[in-house]
Phi, psi and omega in degrees: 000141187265181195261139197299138192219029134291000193270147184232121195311154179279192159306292167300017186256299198306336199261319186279346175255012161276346174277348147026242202265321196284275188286008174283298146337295210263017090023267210285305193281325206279298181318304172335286181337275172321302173292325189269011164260318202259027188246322198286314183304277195321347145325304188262331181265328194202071202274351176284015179238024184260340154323321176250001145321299218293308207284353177301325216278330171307310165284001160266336171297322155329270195290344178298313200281325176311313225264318185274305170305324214258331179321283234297304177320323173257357178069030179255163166237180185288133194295168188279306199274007184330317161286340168306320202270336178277337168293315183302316202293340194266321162286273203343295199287330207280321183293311174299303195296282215293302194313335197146145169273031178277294183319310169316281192278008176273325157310311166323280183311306181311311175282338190301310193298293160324291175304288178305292214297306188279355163298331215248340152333289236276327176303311160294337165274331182296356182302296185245017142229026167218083223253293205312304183310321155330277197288354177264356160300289246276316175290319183301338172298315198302338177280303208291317179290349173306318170301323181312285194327323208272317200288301175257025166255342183262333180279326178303331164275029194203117174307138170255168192226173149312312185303301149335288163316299170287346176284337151321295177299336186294310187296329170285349187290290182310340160303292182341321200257318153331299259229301145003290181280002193246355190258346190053359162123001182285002177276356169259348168289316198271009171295308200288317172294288206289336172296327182287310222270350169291312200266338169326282213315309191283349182297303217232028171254000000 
């Protein structure tokens, strides 16, 4: 069954899924960063790992551009902090890739891990008030966890640490709050909404 497109979003419906459309983009545009600073490093230190640098960074060059389209139609733009995400995403991926390729894949999941969960948010609100947006998340998604998977198939032969552990959480904070902040705060409404609608589910499942 495809998904119902009679509902008609309310106003305020409308300003969260142009913000979106808004952090998805600059997501996406953040993520570029990251994989082409750690390719640039991974070229001279760990160059067997830049085939699977190159091909994430080609499906994140993908969705930045799905993502630049789907703007006009919703009345959205590139977000204002857009050098925040671009900058950050560029020390980041280049400071993991020098620390080691344990770091390299521990910055993936970590963001990777982030991303599918409000990807999976944004699915759920976008449901009955958005079907286009919907299904082109619902394909980016099936990508971005292919990395999550691959990311966290190279960390399991490789000691984790404290050190580690925490850099996992630092990089997952600062998505987060990226993500917050690009969103003005609907990505915690739409958190607080797939949670309500989860313990429904299990209620009366």
């Amino acid at each position: 069954m495809g998904l119902p497109t009679s509902f008609e979003p309310t106003r305020r419906d409308g300003l969260t899924i142009r913000r979106i459309v808004r952090v998805n983009h600059a997501g996406e545009y953040g993520a570029i960063r990251i994989y082409s600073a750690q390719i640039a490093v991974a070229r001279w230190l760990w160059p067997d790992l830049v085939p699977a640098l190159d091909t994430m960074l080609a499906d994140e060059i993908d969705h930045c551009h799905k993502f630049f389209a789907a703007m006009p139609e919703r009345g959205s733009r590139p977000c204002r902090i857009m050098q925040l995400w671009s900058l950050g995403g560029y020390v980041l991926g280049g400071a993991t890739a020098v620390l080691g390729r344990r770091t390299i894949w521990v910055c993936t999941a970590a963001v990777e891990e982030t991303v599918h969960r409000h990807l999976d948010e944004q699915m759920h609100f976008l449901a009955r008030r958005d079907a286009g947006l919907h299904d082109v998340i619902a394909s980016i998604r099936d990508q971005e966890f292919a990395h999550l998977t691959h990311a966290l198939d190279q960390l399991q032969g490789m000691p984790t640490g404290a050190t580690a552990r925490a850099l996992h959480r630092a990089i997952a904070t600062i998505t987060e709050v990226l993500i917050w902040l690009s969103t003005w705060g609907d990505s915690s409404r739409m958190t607080r909404a797939l949670r309500e609608a989860t313990v429904v589910h299990s209620r009366s499942g």
